[in-house]
C-alpha positions in Angstrom: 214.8 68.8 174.6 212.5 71.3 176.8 208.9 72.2 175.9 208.9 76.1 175.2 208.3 77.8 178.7 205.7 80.4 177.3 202.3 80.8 177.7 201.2 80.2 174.3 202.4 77.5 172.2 205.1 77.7 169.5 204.5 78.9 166.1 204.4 75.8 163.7 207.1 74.9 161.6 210.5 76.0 163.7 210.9 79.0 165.1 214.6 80.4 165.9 215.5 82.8 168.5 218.3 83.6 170.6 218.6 80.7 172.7 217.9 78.1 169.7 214.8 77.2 167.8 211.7 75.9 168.6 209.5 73.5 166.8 206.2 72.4 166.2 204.6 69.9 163.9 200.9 68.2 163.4 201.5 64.7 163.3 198.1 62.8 165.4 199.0 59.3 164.3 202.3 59.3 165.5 203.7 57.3 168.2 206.8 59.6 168.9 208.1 62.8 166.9 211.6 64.2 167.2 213.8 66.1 165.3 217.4 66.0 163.9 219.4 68.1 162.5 222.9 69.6 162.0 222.7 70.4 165.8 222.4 66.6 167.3 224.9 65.3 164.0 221.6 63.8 162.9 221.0 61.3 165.7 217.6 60.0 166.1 216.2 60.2 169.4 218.3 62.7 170.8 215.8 65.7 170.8 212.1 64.6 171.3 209.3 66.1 170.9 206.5 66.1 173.6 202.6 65.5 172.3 199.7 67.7 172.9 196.4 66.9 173.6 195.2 68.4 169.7 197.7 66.2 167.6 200.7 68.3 167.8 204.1 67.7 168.8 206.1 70.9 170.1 209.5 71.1 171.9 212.7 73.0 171.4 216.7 72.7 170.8 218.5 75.0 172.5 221.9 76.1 170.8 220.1 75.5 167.6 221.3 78.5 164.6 220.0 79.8 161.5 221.4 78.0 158.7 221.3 74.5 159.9 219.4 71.7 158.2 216.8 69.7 159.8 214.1 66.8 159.5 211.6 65.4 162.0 211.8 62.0 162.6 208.1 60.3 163.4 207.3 57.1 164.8 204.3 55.3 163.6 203.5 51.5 164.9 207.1 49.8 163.7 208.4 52.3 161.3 210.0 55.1 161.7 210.8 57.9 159.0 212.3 61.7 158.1 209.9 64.3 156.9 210.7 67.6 155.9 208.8 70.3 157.9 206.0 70.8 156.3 206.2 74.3 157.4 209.6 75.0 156.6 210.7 78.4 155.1 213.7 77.2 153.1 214.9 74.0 152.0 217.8 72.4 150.5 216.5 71.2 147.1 212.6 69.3 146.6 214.0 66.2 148.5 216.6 67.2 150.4 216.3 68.8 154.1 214.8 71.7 156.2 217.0 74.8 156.8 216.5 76.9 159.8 215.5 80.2 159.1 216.3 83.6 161.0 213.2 85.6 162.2 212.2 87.8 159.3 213.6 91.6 159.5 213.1 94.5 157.0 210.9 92.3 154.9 207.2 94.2 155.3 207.3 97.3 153.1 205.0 99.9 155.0 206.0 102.6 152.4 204.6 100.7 149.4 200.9 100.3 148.4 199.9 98.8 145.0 197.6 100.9 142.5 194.3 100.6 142.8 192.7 98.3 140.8 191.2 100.8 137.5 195.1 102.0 137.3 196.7 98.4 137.8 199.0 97.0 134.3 199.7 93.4 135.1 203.0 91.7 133.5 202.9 88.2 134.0 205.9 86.5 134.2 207.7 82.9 134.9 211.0 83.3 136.9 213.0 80.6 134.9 212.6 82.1 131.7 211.8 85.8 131.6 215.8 86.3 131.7 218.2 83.2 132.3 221.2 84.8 132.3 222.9 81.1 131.8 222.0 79.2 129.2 222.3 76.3 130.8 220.6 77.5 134.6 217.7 79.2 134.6 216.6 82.4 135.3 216.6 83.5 138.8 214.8 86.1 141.3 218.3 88.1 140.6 218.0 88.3 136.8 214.2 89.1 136.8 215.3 92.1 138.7 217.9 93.2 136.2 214.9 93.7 133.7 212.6 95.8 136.2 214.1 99.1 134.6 212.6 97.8 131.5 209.1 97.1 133.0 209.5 100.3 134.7 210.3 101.9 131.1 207.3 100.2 129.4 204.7 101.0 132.1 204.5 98.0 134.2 203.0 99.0 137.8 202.7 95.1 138.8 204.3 92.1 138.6 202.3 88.5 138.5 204.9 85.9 138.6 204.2 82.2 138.5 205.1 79.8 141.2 207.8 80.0 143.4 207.1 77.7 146.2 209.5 74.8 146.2 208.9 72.7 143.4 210.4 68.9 141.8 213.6 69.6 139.8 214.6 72.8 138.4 212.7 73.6 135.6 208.7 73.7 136.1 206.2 76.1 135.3 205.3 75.8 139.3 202.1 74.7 139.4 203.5 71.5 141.3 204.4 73.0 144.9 206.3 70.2 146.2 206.5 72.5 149.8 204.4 75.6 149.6 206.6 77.3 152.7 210.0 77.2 151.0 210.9 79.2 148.0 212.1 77.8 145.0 216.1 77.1 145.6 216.8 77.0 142.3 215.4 80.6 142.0 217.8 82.1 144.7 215.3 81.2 147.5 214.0 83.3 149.8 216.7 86.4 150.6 216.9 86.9 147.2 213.0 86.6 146.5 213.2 89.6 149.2 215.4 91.7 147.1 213.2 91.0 144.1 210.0 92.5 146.0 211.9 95.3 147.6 213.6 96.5 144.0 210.1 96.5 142.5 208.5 98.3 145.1 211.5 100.8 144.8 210.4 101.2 141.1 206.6 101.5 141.7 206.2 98.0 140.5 203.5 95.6 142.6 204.5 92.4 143.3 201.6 89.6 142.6 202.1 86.1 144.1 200.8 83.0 142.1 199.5 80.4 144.6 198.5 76.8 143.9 195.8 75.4 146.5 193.4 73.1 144.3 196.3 70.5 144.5 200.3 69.8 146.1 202.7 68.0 144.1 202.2 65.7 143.4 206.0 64.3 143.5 208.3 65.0 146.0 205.2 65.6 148.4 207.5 65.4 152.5 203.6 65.6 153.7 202.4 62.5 151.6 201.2 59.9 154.6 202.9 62.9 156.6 202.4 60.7 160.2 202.2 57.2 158.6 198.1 57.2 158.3 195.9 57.2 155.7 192.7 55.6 154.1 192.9 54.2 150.5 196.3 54.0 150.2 195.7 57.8 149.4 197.9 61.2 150.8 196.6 61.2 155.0 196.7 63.7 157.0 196.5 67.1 154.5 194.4 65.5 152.3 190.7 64.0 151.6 191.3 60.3 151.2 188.3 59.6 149.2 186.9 60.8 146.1 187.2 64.1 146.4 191.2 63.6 146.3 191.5 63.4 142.5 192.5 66.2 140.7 193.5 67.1 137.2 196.9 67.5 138.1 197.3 64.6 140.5 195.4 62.6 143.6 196.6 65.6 145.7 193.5 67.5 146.6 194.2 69.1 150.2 191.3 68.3 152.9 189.8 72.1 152.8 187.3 70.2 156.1 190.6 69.6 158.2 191.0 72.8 160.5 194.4 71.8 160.6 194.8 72.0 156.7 192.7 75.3 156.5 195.1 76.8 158.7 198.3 75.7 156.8 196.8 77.6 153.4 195.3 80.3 155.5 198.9 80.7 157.4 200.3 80.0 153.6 198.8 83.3 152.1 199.0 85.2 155.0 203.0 84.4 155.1 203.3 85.7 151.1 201.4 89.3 151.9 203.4 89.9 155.8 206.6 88.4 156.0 207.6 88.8 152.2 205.1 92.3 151.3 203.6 90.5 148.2 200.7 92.9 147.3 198.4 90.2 146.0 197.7 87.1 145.6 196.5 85.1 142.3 194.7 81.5 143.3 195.0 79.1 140.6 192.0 77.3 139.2 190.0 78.2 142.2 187.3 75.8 140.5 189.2 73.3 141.6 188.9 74.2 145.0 185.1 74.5 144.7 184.6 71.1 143.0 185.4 67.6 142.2 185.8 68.0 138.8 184.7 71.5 137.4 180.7 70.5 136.7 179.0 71.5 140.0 179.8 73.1 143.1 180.4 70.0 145.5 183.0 71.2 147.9 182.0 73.3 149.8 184.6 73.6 152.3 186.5 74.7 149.3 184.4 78.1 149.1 184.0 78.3 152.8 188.1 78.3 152.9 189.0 81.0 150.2 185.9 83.3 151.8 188.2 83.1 155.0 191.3 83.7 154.1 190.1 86.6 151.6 188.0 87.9 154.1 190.9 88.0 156.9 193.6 89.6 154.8 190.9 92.1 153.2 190.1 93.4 156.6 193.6 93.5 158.0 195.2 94.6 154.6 192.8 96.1 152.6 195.3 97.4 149.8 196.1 93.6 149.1 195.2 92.2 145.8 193.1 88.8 145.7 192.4 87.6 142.1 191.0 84.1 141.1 191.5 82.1 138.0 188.2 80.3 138.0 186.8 81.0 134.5 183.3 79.8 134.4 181.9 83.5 135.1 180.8 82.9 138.0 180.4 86.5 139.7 180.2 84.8 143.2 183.6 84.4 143.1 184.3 88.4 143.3 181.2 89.2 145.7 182.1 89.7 149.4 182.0 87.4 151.8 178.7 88.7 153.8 177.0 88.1 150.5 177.5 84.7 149.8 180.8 85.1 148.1 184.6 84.0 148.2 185.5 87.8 148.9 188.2 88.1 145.3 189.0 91.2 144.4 189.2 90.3 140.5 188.8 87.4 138.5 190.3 86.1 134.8 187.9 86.7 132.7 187.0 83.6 129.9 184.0 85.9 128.9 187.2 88.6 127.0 190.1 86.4 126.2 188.2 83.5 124.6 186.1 85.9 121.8 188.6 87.9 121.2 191.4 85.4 120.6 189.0 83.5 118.4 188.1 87.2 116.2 192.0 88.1 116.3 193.0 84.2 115.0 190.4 84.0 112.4 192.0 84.0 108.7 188.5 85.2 106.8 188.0 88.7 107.6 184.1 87.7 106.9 184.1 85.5 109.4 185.0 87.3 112.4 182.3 88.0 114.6 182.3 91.5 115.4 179.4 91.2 117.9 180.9 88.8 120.2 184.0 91.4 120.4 181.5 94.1 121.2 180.0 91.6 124.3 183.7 90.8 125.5 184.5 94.5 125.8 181.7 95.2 128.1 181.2 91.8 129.7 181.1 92.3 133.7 180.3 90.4 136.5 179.2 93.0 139.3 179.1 96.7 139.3 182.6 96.9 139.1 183.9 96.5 135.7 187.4 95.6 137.6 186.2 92.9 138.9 187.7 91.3 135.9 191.4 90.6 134.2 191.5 91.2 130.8 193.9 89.5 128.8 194.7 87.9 125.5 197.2 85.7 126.7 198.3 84.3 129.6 200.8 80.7 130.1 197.5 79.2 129.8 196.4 80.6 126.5 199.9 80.1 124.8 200.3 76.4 125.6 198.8 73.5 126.4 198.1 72.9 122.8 197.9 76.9 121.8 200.2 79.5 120.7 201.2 82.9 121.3 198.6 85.3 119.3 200.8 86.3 116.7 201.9 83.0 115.8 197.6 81.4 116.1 197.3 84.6 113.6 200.0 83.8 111.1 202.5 80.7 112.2 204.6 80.9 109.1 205.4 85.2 109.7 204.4 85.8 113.5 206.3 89.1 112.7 204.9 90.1 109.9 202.3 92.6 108.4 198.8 90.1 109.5 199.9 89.2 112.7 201.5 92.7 114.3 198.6 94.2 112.9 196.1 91.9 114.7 197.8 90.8 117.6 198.2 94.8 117.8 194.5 95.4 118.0 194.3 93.0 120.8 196.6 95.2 122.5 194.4 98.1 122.0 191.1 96.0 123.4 193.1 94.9 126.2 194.1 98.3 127.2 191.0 100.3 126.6 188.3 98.1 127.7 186.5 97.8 131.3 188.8 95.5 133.4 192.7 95.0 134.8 194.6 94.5 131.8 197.4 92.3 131.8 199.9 90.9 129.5 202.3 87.8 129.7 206.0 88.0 129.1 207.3 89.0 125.5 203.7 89.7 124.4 205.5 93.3 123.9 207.4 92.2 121.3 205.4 89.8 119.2 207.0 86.7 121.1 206.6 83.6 119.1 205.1 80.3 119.2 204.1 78.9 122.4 205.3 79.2 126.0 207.9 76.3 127.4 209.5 76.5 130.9 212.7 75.6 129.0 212.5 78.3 126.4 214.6 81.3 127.5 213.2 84.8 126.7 216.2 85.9 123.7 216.8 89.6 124.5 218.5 90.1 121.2 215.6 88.9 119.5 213.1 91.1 121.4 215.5 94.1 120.8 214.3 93.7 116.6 210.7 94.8 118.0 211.4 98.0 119.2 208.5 99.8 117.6 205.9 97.0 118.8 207.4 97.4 122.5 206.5 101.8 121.7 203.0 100.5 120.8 202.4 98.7 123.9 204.1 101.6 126.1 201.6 104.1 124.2 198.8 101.9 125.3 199.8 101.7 128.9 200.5 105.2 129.1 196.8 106.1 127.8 195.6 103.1 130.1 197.3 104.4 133.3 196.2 108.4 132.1 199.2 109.1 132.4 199.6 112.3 130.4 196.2 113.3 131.9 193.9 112.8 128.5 192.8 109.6 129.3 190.4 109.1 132.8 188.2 107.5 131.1 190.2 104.6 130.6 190.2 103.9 134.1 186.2 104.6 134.9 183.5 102.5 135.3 181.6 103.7 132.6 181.3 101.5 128.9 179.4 101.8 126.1 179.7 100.8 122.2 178.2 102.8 120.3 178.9 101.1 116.7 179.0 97.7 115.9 179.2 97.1 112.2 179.3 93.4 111.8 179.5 93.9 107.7 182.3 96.4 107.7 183.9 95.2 110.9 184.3 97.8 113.1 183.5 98.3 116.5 183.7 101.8 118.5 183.0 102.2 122.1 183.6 105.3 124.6 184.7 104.7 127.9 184.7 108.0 130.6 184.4 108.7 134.6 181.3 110.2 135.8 183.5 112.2 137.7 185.8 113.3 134.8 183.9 113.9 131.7 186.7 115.9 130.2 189.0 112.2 130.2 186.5 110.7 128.0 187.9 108.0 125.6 186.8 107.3 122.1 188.0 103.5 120.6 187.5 102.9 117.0 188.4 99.1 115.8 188.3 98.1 112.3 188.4 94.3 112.0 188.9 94.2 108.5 192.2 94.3 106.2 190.7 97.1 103.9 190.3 100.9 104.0 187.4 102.3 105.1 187.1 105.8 103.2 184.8 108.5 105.0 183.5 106.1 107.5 180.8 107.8 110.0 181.1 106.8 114.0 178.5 108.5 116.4 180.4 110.9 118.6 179.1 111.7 122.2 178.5 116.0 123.1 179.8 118.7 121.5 184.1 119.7 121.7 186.9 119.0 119.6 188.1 115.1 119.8 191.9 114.7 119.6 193.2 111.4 118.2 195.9 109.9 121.0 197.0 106.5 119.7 196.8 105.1 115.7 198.2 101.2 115.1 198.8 102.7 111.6 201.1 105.2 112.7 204.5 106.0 111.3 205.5 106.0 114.6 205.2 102.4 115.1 207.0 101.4 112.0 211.0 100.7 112.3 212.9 102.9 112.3 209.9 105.1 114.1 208.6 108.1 112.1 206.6 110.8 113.7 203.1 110.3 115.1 200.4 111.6 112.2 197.3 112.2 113.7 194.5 110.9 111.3 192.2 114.1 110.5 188.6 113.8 111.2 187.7 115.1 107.7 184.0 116.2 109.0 181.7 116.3 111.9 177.8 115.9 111.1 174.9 115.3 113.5 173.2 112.2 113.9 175.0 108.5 114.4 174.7 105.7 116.3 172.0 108.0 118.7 174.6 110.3 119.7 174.6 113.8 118.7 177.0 114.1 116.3 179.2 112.0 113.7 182.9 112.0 113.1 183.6 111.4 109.4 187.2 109.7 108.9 189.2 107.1 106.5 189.9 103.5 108.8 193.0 102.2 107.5 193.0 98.5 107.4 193.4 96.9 110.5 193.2 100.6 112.3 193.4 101.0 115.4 192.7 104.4 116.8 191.9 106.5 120.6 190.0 109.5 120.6 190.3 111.7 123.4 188.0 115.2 124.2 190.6 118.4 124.1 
């Protein structure tokens, strides 16, 4: 073993070249670090490490090739033990070894930027499920890839998928990162995780990264009393071995003080948006980060960390998309970093999905509060009305003790008339309000019950929901402006104009101040009767074209043709606009008004 003969110190993790690979690992309380591998036949004590005077331990193997499996073995009083690098790219399975990985080539996609955020349609997904190709596998980065056509066809510019970074087992919904370096073997791992980017980007699909930092593991943790030390009888090294340890999910909290640990998530984030051209990143429960236990703000280190990573790959890659699940509306969390905040882009927004669900789920027409819809459609938390996801459901909000919308609206017909009718209309809010709408897999076609990590998507099944999937494509195509009617959609400007609590309806316009001829008129009637000459305000003077009606012919199977409902009369004075539209509301209707 040689220590690198380079001016600056080896990257951590290994590193392979031509000669070999080099290595460097953070490991203060050790006595003596080596490594072994496929290259030494495993023998301990053949290939040392040499100590630094910061903790580290660097050194190199010559001869040393890509595709070989390594540990580190570390010395610590009388014991001596294998971890798995910490840093390590790919691995063999949760608990199996390190696998040296070639330098990264062809991976960064400089021809690719992701829409901006007012034209961004956000598909969530979860590798394992959204198409296992074997029933009894699971899916794979491969299979997701076979379905990007479809997004493509349905509208889909980006792609949020759920964890991928080595987790325990097979099956998982991800939020467990076992080793947040490696890529989830049982998804293909990394090579084919690069295919899966570069096939979206060929599509104009956006590739979002989920990333779990509030907590590792916690099984199968390799950095678990990483060099032999800790306090407590808690995790050592890369995390706080006090208090501040505990976690929902586990007594896994990373220490956000350590320099060493802020550089492992910083270099963590940085390695999903460079070496693999992820356009964004999504943080889970970033309130997590901030506190103990999601009352008060008392980690501060927490904040301090995400404000320097954001602010870092903002400045260097400013097309890069950094959105935070932290849900207590808190608009710190989207304000830049020279003003106090942690420097998101966009956050999920509780103050949409939680009123709307609860007015969409409600059985008694009476009782759904049509005033609390009107607040979660114009609900912001800076200037920027993007500086929000809008959603009505997520793998949160169709688990954990929920269901998908269709089935919380009717769970003995989640198909049928009441439930594609309502669930429809949350389609419609989540497309035309202010905000980055997003949707979670099968939402397109009135998926069913509630979200398992071991319940396959059925393809055959989502084929019978041909004319809900035209619905939602309509609705992203008016979102996105794509047939150049619809600007308004993606402005910054909100305002309802008409909220009838009595009759249950709601209209609001949306338009750009820079684009007054792509102003958008949404009419919502929360009510399962017909509304006969019902009068909604109407902004200026022009002829109002109806784009989109839930009621359509058009969205009934087999599809008809789109009838546009007639505005049967235009009068002045509604609402304090200058003029009325006089029209019947179908039950349930849905309906977008452009101008021309």
């Amino acid at each position: 073993m040689t220590i690198l003969d380079t001016p600056s110190r080896p990257s951590p993790g290994a590193t392979v070249d031509e000669r070999g690979a080099g290595f460097r690992v953070w490991a203060p309380h050790a006595d003596a670090v080596g490594v072994v591998g496929d290259f030494n036949d495993w023998v301990g004590g053949t290939h040392p490490l040499e100590s630094t005077d910061d903790g580290q331990w660097v050194g190199r193997v010559d001869g040393a090739t890509a595709g070989q499996e390594y540990r580190f073995e570390i010395t610590n009083g009388d014991d001596t033990f294998l971890r798995i690098d910490p840093y390590a790219r790919e691995v063999t399975n949760s608990v199996g070894n390190a696998v040296l990985v070639a330098p990264a080539s062809g991976t960064r996609d400089g021809d690719f930027s992701p829409p901006s955020l007012n034209e961004l349609v956000v598909y969530e997904m979860h590798v394992g499920t959204f198409n296992r190709l074997d029933e009894d596998g699971v899916g794979t980065f491969d299979s997701v890839g076979a379905r990007l056509d479809y997004l493509a066809w349905l509208g889909i510019n980006a792609i949020e998928i759920m964890p991928v970074a080595e987790f325990a087992g097979d099956i998982s919904w991800g939020y467990n990162p076992a080793h947040i370096f490696a890529i989830e073997s049982a998804y293909g791992g990394p090579e084919a995780f690069k295919r899966l980017v570069a096939g979206a980007h060929e599509r104009g699909i956006a590739v979002i990264m989920d990333v779990v930092y509030n907590h590792f593991g916690p099984s199968d943790l390799a950095i678990w009393q990483f060099d032999g030390w800790s306090e407590n009888d808690k995790g050592g090294i890369y995390f706080y071995n006090d208090h501040r340890s505990e976690t929902p999910w586990g007594d896994t909290r990373p220490d956000y003080g350590r320099p060493e640990v802020r550089d492992y998530i910083r270099d963590n984030a940085r390695m999903w948006v460079e070496d693999y051209a992820v356009d964004g990143l999504r943080y889970d429960m970033t309130l997590y980060m901030r506190s103990t236990q999601g009352v008060e703000d008392d980690i501060e280190d927490g904040w301090t960390l995400a404000q320097w990573v954001n602010d870092g790959i903002r400045a260097e890659h400013p097309d890069k998309i950094l959105i935070a699940e932290d849900l207590r509306s808190n608009a710190a969390v989207t304000t830049p970093k020279q003003d106090g905040g942690a420097c998101f882009n966009t956050q999920w927004d509780e103050g949409f999905v939680h009123p709307v669900r609860a007015a969409l789920a409600e059985m008694d027409d009476a009782n759904r509060d049509v005033q609390a819809v009107a607040a979660a459609i114009t609900n912001r938390y800076n200037h920027d009305v993007f500086e929000r996801v809008v959603y009505t459901e997520s793998h949160d909000e169709v688990a954990n003790g929920k269901q998908r919308l269709p089935s919380e609206i009717d769970a003995d017909n989640p198909t049928g008339w009441y439930a594609e009718r309502r669930s429809g209309l949350g389609a419609l809010l989540v497309f035309t309000s202010p905000g980055v709408p997003m949707i979670f897999q099968g939402q397109e076609f009135l998926r069913d019950r509630w979200f398992d990590d071991n319940r396959a998507i059925d393809w055959d099944v989502a084929g019978e929901q041909d004319n809900v999937m035209r619905l939602y494509r309509d609705l992203i195509r008016l979102r996105r402006n794509v047939d150049g009617h619809s600007s308004g959609l993606t402005g910054q400007e909100v305002q309802v104009i008409h909220a009838n609590d009595e009759a249950k309806v709601i209209a609001f316009r949306r338009w750009r101040e820079d684009d007054p001829a792509g102003e958008t008129l949404v009419i919502v009637n929360l009510a399962a009767r017909e509304w006969g000459d019902y009068r909604i305000g109407a902004p200026g003077d022009g002829a109002w074209t109806c784009r989109f009606d839930n009621g359509s012919a058009h969205y009934l199977d087999p599809a008809g043709t789109l009838a546009r409902p007639v505005i049967e009369a235009e009068q002045p004075g509604q609402d304090g606009l200058e003029r009325s539209l006089v029209m019947t509301l179908a039950p349930y209707a849905g309906l977008v008004y452009t101008r021309g």
